[in-house]
RODO-2510 file (C-alpha; in nm, 4 decimals, decimal comma):
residues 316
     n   res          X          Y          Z
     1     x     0,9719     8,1937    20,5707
     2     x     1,2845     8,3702    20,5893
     3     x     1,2131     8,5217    20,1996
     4     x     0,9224     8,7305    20,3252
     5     x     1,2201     8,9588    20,5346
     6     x     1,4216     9,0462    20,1872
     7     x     1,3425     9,4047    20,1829
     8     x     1,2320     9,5114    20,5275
     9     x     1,5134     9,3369    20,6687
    10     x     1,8203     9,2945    20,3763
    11     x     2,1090     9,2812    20,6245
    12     x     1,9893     8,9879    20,8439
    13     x     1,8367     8,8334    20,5885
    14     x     2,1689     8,8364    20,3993
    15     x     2,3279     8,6872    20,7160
    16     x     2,1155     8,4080    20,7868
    17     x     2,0808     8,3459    20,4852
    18     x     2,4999     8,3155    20,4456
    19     x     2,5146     8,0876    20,7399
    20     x     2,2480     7,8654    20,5897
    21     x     2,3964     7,8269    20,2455
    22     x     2,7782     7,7633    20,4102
    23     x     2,6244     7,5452    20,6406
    24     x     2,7895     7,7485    20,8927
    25     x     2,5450     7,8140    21,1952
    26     x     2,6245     7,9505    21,5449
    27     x     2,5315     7,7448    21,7939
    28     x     2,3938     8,0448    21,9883
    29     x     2,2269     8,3665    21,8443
    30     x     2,1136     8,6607    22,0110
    31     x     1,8654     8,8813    21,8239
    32     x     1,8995     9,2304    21,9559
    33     x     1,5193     9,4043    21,8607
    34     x     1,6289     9,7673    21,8723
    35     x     1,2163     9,7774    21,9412
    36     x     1,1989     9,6359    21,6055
    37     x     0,8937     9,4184    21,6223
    38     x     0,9655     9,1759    21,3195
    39     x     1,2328     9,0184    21,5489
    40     x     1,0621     8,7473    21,6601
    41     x     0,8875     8,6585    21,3381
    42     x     1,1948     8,6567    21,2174
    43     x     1,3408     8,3855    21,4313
    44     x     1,0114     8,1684    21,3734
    45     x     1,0782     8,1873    21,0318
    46     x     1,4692     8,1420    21,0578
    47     x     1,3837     7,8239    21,2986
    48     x     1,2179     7,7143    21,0212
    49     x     1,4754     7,7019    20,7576
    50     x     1,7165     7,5607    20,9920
    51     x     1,4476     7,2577    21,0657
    52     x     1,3088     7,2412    20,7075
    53     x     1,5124     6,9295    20,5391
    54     x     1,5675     7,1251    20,2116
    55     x     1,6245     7,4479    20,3963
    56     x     1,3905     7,6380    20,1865
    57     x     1,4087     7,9993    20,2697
    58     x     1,0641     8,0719    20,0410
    59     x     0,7154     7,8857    20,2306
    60     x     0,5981     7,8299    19,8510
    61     x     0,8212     7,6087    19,7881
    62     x     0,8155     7,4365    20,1165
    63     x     0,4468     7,4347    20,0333
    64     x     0,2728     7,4579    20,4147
    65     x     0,4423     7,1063    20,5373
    66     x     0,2977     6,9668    20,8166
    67     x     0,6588     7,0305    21,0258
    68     x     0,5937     7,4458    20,9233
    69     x     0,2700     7,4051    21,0494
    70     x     0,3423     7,2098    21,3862
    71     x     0,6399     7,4630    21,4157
    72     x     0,3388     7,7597    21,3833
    73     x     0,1499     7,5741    21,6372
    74     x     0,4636     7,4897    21,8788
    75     x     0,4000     7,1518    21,8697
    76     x     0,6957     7,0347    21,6619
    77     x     0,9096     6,8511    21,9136
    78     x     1,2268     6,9602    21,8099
    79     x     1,1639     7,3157    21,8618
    80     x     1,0877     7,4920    22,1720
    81     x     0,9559     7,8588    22,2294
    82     x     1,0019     7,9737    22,5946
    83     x     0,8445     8,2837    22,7165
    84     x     0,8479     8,4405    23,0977
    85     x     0,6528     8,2880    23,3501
    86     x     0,4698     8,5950    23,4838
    87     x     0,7804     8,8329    23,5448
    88     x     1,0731     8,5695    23,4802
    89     x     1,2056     8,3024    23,3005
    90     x     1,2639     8,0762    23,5568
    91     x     1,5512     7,7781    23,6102
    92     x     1,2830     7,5751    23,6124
    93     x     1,1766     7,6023    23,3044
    94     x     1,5178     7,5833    23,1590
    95     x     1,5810     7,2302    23,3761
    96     x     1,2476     7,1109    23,1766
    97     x     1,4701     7,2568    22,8333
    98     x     1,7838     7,0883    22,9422
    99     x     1,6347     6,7543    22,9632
   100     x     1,4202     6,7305    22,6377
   101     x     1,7415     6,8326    22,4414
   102     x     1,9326     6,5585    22,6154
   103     x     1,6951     6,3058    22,4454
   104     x     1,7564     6,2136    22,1248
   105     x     1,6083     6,3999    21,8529
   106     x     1,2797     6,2371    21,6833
   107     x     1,1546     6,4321    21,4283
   108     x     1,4715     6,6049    21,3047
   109     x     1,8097     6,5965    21,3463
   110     x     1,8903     6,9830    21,4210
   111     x     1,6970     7,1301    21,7191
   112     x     1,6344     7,4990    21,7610
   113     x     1,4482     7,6594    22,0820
   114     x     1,4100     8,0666    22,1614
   115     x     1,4325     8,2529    22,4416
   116     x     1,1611     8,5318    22,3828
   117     x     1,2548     8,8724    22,6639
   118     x     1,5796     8,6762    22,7682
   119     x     1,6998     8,9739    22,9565
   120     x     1,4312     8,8605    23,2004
   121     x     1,5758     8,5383    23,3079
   122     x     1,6230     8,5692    23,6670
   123     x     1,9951     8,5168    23,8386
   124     x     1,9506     8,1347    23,8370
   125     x     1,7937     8,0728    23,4615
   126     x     2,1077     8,2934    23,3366
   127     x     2,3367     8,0932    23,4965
   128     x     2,1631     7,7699    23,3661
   129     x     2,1676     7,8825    23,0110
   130     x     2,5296     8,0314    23,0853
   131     x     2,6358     7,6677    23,0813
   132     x     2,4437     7,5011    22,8117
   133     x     2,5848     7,7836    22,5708
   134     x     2,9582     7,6788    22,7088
   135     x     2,9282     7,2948    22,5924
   136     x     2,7144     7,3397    22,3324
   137     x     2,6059     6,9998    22,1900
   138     x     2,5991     6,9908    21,7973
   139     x     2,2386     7,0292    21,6268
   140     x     2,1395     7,2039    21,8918
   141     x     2,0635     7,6254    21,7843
   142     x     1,9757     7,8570    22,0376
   143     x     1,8141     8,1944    21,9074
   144     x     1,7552     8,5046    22,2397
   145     x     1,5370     8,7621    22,1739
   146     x     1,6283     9,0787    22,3433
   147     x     1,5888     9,4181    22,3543
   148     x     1,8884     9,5533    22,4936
   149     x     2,1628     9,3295    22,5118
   150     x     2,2904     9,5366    22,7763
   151     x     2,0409     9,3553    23,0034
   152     x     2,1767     9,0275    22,9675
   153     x     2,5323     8,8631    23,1235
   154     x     2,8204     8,9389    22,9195
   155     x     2,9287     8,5998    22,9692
   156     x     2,6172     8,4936    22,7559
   157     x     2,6351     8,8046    22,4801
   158     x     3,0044     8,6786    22,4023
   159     x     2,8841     8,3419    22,3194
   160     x     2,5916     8,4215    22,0877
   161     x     2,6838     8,5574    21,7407
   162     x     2,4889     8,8803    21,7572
   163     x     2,1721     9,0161    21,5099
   164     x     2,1090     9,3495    21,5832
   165     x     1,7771     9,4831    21,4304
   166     x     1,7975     9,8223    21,3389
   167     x     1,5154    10,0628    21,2127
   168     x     1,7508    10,2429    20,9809
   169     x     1,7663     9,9386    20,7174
   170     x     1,4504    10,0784    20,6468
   171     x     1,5103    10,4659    20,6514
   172     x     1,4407    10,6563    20,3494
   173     x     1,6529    10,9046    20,2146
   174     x     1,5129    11,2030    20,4470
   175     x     1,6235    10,9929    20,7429
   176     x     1,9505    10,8750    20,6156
   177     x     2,0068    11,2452    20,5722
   178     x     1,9316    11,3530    20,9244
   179     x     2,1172    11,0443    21,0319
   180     x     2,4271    11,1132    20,8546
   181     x     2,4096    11,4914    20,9504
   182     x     2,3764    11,3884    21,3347
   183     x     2,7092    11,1609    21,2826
   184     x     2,9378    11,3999    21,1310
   185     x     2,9766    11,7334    21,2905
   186     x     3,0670    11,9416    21,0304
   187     x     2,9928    12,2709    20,9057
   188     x     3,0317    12,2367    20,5349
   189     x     2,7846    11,9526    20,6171
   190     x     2,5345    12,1713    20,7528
   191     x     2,5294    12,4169    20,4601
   192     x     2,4964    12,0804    20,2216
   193     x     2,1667    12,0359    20,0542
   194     x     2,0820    11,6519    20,0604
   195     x     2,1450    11,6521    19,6897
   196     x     2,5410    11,7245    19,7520
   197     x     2,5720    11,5494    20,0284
   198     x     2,4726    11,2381    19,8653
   199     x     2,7304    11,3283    19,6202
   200     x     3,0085    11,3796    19,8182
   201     x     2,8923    11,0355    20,0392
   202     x     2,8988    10,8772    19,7179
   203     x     3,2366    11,0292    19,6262
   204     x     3,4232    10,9029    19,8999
   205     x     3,2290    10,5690    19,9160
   206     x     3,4049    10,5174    19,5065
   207     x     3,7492    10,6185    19,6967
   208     x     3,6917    10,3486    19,9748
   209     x     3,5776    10,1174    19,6851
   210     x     3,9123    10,1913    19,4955
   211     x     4,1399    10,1626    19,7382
   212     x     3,9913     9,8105    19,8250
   213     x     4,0549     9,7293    19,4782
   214     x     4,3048     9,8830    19,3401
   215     x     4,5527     9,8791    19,6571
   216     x     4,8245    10,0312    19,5835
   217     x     4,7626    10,1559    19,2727
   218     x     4,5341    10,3366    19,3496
   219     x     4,7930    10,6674    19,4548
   220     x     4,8252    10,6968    19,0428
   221     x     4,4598    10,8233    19,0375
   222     x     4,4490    11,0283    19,3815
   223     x     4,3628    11,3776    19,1408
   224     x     4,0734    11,2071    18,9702
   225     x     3,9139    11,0419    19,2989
   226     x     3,9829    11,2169    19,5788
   227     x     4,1777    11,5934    19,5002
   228     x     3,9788    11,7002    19,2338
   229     x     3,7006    11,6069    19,4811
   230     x     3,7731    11,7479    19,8210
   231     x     3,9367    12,0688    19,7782
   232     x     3,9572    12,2308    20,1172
   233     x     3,9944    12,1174    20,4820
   234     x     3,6194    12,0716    20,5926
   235     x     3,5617    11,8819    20,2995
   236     x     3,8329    11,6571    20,3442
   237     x     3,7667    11,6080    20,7065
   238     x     3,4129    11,5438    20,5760
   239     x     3,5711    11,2458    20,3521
   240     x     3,7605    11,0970    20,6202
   241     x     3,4464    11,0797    20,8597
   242     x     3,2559    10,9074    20,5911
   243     x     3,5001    10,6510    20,5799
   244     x     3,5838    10,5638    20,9151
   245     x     3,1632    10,5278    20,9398
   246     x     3,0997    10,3059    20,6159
   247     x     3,4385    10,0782    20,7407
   248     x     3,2535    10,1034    21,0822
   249     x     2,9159     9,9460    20,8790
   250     x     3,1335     9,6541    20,7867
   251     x     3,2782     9,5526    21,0482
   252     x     2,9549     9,5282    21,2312
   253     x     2,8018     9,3310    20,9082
   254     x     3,1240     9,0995    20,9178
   255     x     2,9982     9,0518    21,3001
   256     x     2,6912     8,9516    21,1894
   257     x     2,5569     9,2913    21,3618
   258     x     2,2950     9,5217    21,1094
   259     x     2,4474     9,7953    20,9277
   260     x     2,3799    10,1382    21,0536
   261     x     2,4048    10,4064    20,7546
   262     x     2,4742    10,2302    20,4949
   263     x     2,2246     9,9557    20,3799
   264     x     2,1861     9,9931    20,0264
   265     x     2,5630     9,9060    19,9706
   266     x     2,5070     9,5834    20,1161
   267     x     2,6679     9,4356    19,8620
   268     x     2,9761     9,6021    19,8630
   269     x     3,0057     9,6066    20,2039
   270     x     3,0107     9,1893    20,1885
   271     x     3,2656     9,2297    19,9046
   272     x     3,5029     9,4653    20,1222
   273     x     3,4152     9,2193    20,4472
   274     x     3,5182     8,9137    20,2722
   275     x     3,8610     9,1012    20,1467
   276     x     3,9815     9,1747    20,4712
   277     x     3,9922     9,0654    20,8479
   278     x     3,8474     9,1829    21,1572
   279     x     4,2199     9,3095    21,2444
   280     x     4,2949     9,4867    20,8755
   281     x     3,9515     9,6359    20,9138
   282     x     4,0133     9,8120    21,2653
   283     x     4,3641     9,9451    21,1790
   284     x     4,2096    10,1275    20,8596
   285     x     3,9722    10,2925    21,0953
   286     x     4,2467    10,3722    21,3467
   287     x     4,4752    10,4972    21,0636
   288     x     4,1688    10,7134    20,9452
   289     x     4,1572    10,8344    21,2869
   290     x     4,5141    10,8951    21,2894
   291     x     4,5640    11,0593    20,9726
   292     x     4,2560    11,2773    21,0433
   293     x     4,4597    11,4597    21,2826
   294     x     4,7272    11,5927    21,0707
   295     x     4,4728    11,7878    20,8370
   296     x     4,3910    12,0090    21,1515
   297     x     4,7795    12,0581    21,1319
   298     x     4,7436    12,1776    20,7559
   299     x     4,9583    11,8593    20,6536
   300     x     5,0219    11,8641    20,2734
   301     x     4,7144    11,6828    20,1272
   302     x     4,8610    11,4894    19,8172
   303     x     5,1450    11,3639    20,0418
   304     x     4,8370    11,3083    20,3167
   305     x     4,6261    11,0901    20,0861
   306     x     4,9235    10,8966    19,9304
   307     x     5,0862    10,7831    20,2785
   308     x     4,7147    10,7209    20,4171
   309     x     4,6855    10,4307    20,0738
   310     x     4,9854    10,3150    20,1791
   311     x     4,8825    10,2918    20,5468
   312     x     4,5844    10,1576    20,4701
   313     x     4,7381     9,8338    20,2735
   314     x     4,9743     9,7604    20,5507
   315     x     4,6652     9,5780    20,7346
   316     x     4,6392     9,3421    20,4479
***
């Protein structure tokens, strides 16, 4: 079940996994594949937790129950799997949805049912699922599977809590590397070996970590974490890009959207998500963005970097 996607997919697993325990489900999710092809195991085995009375997460526990194996055969009759009808997903076929789910439930009192390729419901089906997503009945979990959600009615996307699959929770170092380096154009970055940059990521990830922290405070050790550190003006510019990307990585995991760079500080990143809003986390990026100008304008830097704390705990 959901324990066999731990390390290939820690983010979303983490997620669901959040919702589960806080017994805190959307009513609507929309799985984003990226071309990641675990997607749609993944919402089989998420279905499955949601539908399993205990909510086991690990199938040796659950111990191959006759509901997991109805569920693996689609005959479980509170969950429903639908799947184009040559080209399209068709009204029809969500009409036949529509008025299972308006029976009462037999088997189990939640109800899940995908929507495998939903960006290929025609006009009609959209519209039809468009509705059932505005009054959504309680028990009832809808999970779309997507590849671009691009292709589907914003009206739908911004009632679905979003899971983005992402082949970079996966990347190894190499990649993360040539990731980073396409982010951040920079040409003490380019000069970097991967061995300093990591260093210098992992510098100003401790800053970001200290000033979530510390707060305030944290001006009395500016020299130890951040002058003594970043010395001239690429390299700060360098510091200030890392951060408005690893404050980007948690606002899209407080979203409920996968990481992009920074994966192995999952932890953290849930830490620093739980401290602060949506709002507190965009005005640190926009003060990060603001502040980045004035060290093109030679701005004094210890003044810089004790004004930007200061900033940056205003959106508390």
């Amino acid at each position: 079940m959901l324990d066999l996607f731990i390390q290939s997919q820690p983010i979303i697993y983490k997620i669901l996994s959040n919702s589960l325990s806080k017994q805190q489900l959307s009513h609507a999710y929309l799985f984003e594949t990226n071309g990641d092809g675990q997607a749609y195991d993944m919402s089989i085995a998420f279905s499955k937790t949601i539908l399993c009375p205990k909510q086991y997460k690990n199938s040796t526990k659950c111990v191959n129950c006759t509901q997991c194996k109805k569920i693996d055969r689609n005959e479980f009759s509170e969950f429903t799997i639908i799947e184009p009808d040559g080209m399209w997903i068709k009204k029809e076929q969500l009409d036949i949805l529509q008025k299972k789910l308006e029976t009462k439930g037999i088997e189990s009192e939640k109800r899940v049912y995908i929507i495998h390729h939903a960006e290929k419901m025609n006009a009609s089906a959209a519209n039809s699922i468009l509705k059932f997503l505005e009054e959504p009945e309680p028990n009832i979990i809808a999970i779309l599977i997507t590849d671009n959600r691009y292709q589907l009615l914003d009206t739908i996307v911004s009632r679905c809590q979003i899971v983005s699959f992402h082949n970079s929770l996966n990347i190894t170092n190499n990649d993360f590397y040539t990731l980073f380096r396409s982010m951040v154009s920079n040409p003490t970055v380019e000069e970097m070996d991967d061995e300093n940059l990591k260093e210098y990521v992992d510098s100003t990830i401790e800053f970001v970590k200290n000033i979530e922290t510390h707060k305030l405070e944290t001006i009395l050790y500016t020299e130890k974490y951040f002058h003594n550190i970043f010395s001239t003006k690429d390299l700060i510019l360098f510091a200030f890009d890392t951060m408005i990307l690893y404050y980007k990585d948690v606002i899209q995991f407080q979203c409920g959207i996968s990481t992009i760079l920074f994966s192995d500080e999952l932890n953290d990143i849930e830490k620093i998500s739980l401290m602060n809003s949506k709002y507190s986390l965009l005005h640190k990026i926009n003060t990060l963005l603001d502040f980045r100008k004035f060290v093109y304008l030679n701005a004094n830097t210890n003044l810089l970097i004790d004004r930007l704390i200061i900033e940056l705990n205003k959106g508390e």
